[in-house]
N, C-alpha and C positions, 0 to 999 in steps of 0.2 A: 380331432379338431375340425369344425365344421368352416366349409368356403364358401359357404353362400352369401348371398349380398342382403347383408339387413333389412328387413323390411322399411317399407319407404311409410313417412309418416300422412296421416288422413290430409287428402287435400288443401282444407278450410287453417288444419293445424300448421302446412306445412306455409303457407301462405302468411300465416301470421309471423311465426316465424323468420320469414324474408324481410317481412315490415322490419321488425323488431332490427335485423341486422340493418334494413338501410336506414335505417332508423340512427340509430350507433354510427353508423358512415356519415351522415348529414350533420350530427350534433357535433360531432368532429370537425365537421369542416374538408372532408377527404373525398375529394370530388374523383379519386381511383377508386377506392372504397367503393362508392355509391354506384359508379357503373360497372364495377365485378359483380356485385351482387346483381344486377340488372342480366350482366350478359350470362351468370350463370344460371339463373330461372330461365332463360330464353335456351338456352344450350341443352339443358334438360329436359325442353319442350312443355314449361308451362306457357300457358296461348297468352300471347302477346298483351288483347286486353283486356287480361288478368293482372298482368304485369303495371299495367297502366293505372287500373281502378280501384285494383285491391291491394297493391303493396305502395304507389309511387303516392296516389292521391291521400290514402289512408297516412299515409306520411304527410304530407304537408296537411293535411287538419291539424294533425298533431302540432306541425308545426305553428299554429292558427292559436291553438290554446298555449302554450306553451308560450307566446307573446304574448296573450290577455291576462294570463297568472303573472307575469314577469318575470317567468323563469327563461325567458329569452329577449334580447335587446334588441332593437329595429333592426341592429344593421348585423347581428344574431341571425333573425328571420328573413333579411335580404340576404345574405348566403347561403343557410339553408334554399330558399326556394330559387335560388341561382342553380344550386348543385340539382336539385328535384329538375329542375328545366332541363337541365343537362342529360340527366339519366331518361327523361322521355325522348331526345334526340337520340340517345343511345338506344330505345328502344325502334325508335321510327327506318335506324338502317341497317337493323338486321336481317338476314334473309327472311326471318319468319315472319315478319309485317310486310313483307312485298306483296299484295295485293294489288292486281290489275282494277280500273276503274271498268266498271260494267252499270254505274247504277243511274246517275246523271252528275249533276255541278251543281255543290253548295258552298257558300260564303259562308265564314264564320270570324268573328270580329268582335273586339269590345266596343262597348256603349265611349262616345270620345270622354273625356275626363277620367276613365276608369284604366289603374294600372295594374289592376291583379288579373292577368292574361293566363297565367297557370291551367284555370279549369277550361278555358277555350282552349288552349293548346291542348289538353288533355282529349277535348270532345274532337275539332280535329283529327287527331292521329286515331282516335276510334273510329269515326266515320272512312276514315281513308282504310282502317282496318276491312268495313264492311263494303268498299267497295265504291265507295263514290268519290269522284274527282273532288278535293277541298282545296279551294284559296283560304288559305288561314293570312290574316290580316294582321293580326297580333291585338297591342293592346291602345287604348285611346285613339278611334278610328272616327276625324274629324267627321263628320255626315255628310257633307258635297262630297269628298273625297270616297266614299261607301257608294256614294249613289254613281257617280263618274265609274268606277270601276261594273257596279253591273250594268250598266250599259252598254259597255267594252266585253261583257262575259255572258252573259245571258243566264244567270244561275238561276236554278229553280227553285233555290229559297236564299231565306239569307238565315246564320243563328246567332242569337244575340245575346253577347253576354255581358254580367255586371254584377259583382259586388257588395258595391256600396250603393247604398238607393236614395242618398241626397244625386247621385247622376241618373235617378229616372225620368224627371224633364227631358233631360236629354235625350233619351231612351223612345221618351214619347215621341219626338221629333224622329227619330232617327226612325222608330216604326213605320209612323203615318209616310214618311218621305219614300221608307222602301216600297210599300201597299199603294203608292203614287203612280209608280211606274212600273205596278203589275206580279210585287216580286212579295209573296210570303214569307211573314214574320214567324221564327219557332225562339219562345227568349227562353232564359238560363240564368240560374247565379241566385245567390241570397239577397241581393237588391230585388227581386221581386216579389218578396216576402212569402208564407206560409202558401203551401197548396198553388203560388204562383196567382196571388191574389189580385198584385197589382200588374202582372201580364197581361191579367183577363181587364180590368179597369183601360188599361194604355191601349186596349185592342191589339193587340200580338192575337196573330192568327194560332199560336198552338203555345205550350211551356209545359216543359219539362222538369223533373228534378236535379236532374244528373246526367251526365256524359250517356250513360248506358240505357236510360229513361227515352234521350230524345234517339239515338241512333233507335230503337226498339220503334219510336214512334217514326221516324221517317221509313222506316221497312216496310213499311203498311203500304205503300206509296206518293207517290208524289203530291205534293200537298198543291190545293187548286188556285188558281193565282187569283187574286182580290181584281174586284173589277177599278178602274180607275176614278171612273167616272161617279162611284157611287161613295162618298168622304161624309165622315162624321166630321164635323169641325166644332160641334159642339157638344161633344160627350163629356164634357167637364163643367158642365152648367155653375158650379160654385165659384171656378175664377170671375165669374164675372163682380163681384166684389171687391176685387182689385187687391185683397189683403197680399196673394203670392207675392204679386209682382211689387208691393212697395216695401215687402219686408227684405226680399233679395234687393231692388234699390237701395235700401238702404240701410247694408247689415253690417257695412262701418260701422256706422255711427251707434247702431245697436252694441255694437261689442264695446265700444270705447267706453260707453254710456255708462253699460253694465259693468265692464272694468273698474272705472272709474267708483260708483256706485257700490262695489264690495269691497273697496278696501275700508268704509264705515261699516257696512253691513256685519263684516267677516274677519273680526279684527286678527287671527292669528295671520291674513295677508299681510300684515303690514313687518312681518318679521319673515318676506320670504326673499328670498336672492334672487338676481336677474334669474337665472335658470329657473326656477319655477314662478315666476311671474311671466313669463317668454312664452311656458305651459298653460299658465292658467287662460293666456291672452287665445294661445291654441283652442285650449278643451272651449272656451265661449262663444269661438269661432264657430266652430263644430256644432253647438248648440243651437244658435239661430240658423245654421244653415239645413241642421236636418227638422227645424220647426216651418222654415218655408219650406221643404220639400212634405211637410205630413200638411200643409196648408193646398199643395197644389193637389196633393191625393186626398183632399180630406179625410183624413185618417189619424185621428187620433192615438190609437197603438202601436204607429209605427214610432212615437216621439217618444212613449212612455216607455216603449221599450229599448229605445234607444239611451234615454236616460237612464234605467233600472241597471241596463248593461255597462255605464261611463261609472255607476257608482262603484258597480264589482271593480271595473278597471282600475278607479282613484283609490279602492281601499286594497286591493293586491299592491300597487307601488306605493303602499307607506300614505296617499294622499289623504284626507280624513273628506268625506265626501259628504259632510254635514254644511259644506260649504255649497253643494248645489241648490238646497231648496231658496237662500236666498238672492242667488243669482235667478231664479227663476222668478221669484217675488219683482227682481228690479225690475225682468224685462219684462213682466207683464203688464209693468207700472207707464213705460216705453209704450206699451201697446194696451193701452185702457180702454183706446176708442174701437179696437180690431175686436168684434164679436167671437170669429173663430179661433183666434189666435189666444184669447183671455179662455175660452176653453178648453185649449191642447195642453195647455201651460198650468192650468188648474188639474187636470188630470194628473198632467206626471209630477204635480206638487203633492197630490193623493197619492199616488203610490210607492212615491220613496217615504212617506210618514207612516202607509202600507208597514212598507218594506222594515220602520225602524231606522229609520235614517231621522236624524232631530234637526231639528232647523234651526 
């Protein structure tokens, strides 16, 4: 009889594996579960942020899809990335993340209106892994309130994270304000689209893809502080058209309009129940607001693929999404006289007819 210890499985294999199990802990709802499996990859001495980027994070994607397919319910996916939050506090006070600060002081914070703090807390505890003092902010970090704080701290950057990119107005504020007072921008998050498209448009001084992207990139050293005195205030030369700012004034009335306007249009509404008409008033909500935010970026793909991606969403829950293209019709009809706004809206009308969506 042989007493040796099994061989241990390939790193990458064993690692998925972990997933898999806090995976099974999360879908559960077993917020023990979730930090046994944490504390024993730490105990065994996988490095911490391993722990953090390849078992916890890889789990809340999952979690991510698993709410767009609707094989998970909002408040499904608010427990899940409750317990996910938990299990990276679980990793943050273990011995083996006690790292002394040696490197300088970073802020890291969401864009204010944004509540998915998950990947900031994730980069956080990575950066404090590699050494540097982090204030972590959390999530919807009002902008006076960001700027007051580094004044009081004197951080050598700030990293800015977001989501959802109907809050990159915000985003842009919250940049230009830090770059104000001498402090570099490094942004983050799927709010600023492909390759960090709309980081480089808002001026953010550096954007990364990932937790493990920007810590690699602040390693390099300290990023050089923008001078004050020298402000683009007009690197957005298209608002001046005014269409952003009258569409967000006035995206009541846009949604009523359009509400209003499909139940002709779209006659299976008229046989829908308060609870999905409460939705449909939501999903319209959502529509004009990510078409003035692809109006202040002039960016047409950011709308079309926002709609491309609301269609998956309406026909995973049962919704028949044959219902957007003449919501789109109303509101273009709303905005006849908006040049750029009758062409973001005509695009993503191409591409759900694309896509096989009938109108």
């Amino acid at each position: 009889m042989s007493t040796s210890t099994p061989p241990r499985l390939p790193h990458a294999e064993h690692i998925a594996q972990q997933a898999d199990r806090l995976w099974n802990a999360v879908s559960a709802v077993d917020e023990y579960a979730a930090t046994d499996v944490v504390l024993h990859m730490l105990d065994e001495g996988v490095a911490p942020e391993s722990v953090l980027l390849d078992v916890i994070a890889r789990v809340q994607g999952r979690v991510g899809e698993d709410w767009a397919a609707d094989r998970m319910t909002v408040a499904q996916e608010h427990a899940a990335t409750a317990i996910n939050d938990r299990a990276v506090a679980t990793v943050s006070v273990h011995p083996a993340a006690r790292t002394p600060a040696t490197r300088g002081r970073i802020t890291v914070a969401c864009v204010d209106g944004e509540w998915h703090a998950l990947p900031a807390r994730l980069l956080a505890e990575v950066l404090k892994l590699r050494g540097w003092q982090v204030d972590y902010l959390g999530a919807q970090v009002p902008t006076p309130h960001l700027i007051a704080h580094l004044h009081s701290t004197r951080a050598d950057a700030v990293a800015l994270s977001s989501s959802i990119a109907t809050r990159l107005p915000t985003a842009h504020a919250a940049i230009t304000a830090c770059q104000a007072i001498g402090v570099p921008v490094i942004a983050g998050g799927a709010a600023f689209g492909p390759a960090g498209r709309y980081a480089t448009l808002l001026g953010a001084n550096a954007w990364a893809a990932d937790a493990r992207a920007a810590a690699d990139y602040l390693a390099q050293g300290r990023m050089p502080r923008p001078n004050p005195d020298h402000q683009q205030f007009d690197d957005l030369p298209h608002l001046d058209d005014q269409e952003y700012t009258l569409v967000t004034r006035n995206r009541t009335t846009l949604v009523q309009a359009v509400y209003t306007g499909l139940e002709e249009a779209f006659l299976p509404m008229r046989s829908y129940d308060d609870a999905q008409r409460e939705r449909t008033a939501e999903d319209l909500a959502h529509i004009v607001e990510f078409l003035a935010t692809a109006l202040y970026l002039d960016d047409e793909d950011l709308f079309t693929w926002f709609i491309t991606w609301t269609a998956q969403v309406l026909e995973a829950r049962g919704v028949p999404a044959r219902s957007l293209p003449p919501a789109l019709d109303l509101l273009a009809r709303e905005l006849k006289d908006f040049p750029r706004s009758a062409r973001i809206l005509a695009a993503a009308h191409r591409t759900l007819t694309t896509a096989g969506t009938p109108a």
